[in-house]
C-alpha positions as CSV (number, residue, x, y, z in Angstrom):
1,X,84.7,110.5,106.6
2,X,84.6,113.3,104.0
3,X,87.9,113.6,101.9
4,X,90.2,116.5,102.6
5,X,92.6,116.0,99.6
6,X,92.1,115.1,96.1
7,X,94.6,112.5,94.3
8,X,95.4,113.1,91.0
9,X,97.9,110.8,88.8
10,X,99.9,112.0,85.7
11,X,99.0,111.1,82.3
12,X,100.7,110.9,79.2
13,X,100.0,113.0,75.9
14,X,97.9,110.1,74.2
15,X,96.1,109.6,77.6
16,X,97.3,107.1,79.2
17,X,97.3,107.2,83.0
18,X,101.0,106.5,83.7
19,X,100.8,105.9,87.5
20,X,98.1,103.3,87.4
21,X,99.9,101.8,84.6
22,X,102.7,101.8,87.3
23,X,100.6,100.4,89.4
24,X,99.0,97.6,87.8
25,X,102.2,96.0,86.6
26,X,102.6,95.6,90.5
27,X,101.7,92.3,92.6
28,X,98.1,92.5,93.8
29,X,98.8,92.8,97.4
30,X,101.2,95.5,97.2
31,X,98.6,97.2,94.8
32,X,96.2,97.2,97.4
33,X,98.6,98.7,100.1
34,X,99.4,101.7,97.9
35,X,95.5,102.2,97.2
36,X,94.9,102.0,100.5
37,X,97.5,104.6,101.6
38,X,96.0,106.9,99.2
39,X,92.5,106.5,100.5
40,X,94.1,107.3,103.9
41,X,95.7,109.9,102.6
42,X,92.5,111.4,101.5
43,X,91.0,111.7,104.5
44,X,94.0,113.4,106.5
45,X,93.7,117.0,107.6
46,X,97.6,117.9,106.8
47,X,99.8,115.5,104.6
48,X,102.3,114.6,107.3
49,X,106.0,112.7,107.3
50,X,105.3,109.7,107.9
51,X,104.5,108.5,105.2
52,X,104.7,112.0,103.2
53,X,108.0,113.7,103.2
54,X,109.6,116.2,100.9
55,X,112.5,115.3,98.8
56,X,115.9,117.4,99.7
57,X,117.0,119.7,97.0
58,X,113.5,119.4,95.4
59,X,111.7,122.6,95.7
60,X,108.1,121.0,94.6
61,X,108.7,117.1,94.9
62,X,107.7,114.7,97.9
63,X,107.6,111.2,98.2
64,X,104.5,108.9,99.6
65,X,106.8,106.4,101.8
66,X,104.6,102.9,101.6
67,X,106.2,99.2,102.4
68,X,104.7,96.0,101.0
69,X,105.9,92.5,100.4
70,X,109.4,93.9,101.3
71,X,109.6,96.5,98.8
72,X,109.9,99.8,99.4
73,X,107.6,101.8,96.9
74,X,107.6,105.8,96.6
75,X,105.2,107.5,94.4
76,X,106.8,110.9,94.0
77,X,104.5,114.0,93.3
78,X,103.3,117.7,94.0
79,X,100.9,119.3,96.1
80,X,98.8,121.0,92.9
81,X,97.9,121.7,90.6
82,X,94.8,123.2,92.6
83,X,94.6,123.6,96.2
84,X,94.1,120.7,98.1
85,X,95.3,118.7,95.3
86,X,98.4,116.2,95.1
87,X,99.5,114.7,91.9
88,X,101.2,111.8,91.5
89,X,103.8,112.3,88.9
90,X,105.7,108.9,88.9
91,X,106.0,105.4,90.7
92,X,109.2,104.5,92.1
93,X,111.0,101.7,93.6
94,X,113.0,101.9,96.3
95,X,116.3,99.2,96.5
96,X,119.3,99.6,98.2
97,X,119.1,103.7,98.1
98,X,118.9,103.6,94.2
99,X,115.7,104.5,92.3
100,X,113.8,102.2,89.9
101,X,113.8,104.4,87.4
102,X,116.9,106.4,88.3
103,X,116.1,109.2,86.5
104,X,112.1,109.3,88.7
105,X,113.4,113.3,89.9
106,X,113.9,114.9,86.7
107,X,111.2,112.8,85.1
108,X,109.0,114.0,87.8
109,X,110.1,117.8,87.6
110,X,109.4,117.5,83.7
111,X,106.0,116.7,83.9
112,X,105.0,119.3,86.6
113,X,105.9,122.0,83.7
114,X,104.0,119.6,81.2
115,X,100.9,119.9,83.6
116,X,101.7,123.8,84.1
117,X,101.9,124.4,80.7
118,X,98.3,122.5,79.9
119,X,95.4,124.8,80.5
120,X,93.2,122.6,79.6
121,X,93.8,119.5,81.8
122,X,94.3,117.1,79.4
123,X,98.0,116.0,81.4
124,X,95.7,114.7,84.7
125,X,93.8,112.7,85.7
126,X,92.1,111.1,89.3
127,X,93.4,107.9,91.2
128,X,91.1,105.5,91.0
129,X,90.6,102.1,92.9
């Protein structure tokens, strides 16, 4: 199926691609279940709750809802910069109601003005399997 949506992840200053840093610290298996959400993802017409839901009080910020091995994982982003474009801006675990890291929503709100602010690009990059 042809992709609707492109996935873009956030990356640092000296280029490092923090979400699949995020990511690859994870088990394998859980890993795979948050790659293939994302690959779903791709192919949906509209980006729907489940597992997609905006955050309350967050003008900008939604969270991908994804379960694996028990652990509740939610990559937080934006729809943008571009249409048809979401960004991933930071990976999140889930516990109890707290966040892992507890401060992902102003991190997260941070780095959308980072990637507003850079013209050129340089603050994005795509997910990759």
């Amino acid at each position: 199926m042809a992709k609707e949506w492109t996935f873009k992840c956030f990356k640092s200053s000296s280029g490092t691609n923090k979400i699949r840093k995020w990511l690859n610290a994870l088990p394998e298996d859980d890993q795979a279940k948050i790659d293939a959400t994302i690959k779903q993802l791709e192919i949906e017409k509209k980006l729907e709750d489940p597992p997609v839901k905006k955050l309350t009080g967050y003008k900008y910020l939604f969270e991908i809802k994804i379960k694996s091995g028990g652990v509740q994982y939610r990559p937080i982003g934006y729809y943008g910069p571009n249409r048809k474009e979401f960004t991933i801006l930071i990976g999140v675990i889930k516990k109890e109601r707290k966040l892992k890291p507890t401060n992902a929503y102003a991190t997260a709100c941070d780095r959308i003005k980072l990637i507003d602010k850079d013209k050129e690009g340089h603050t994005i990059g795509y997910w990759t399997t």
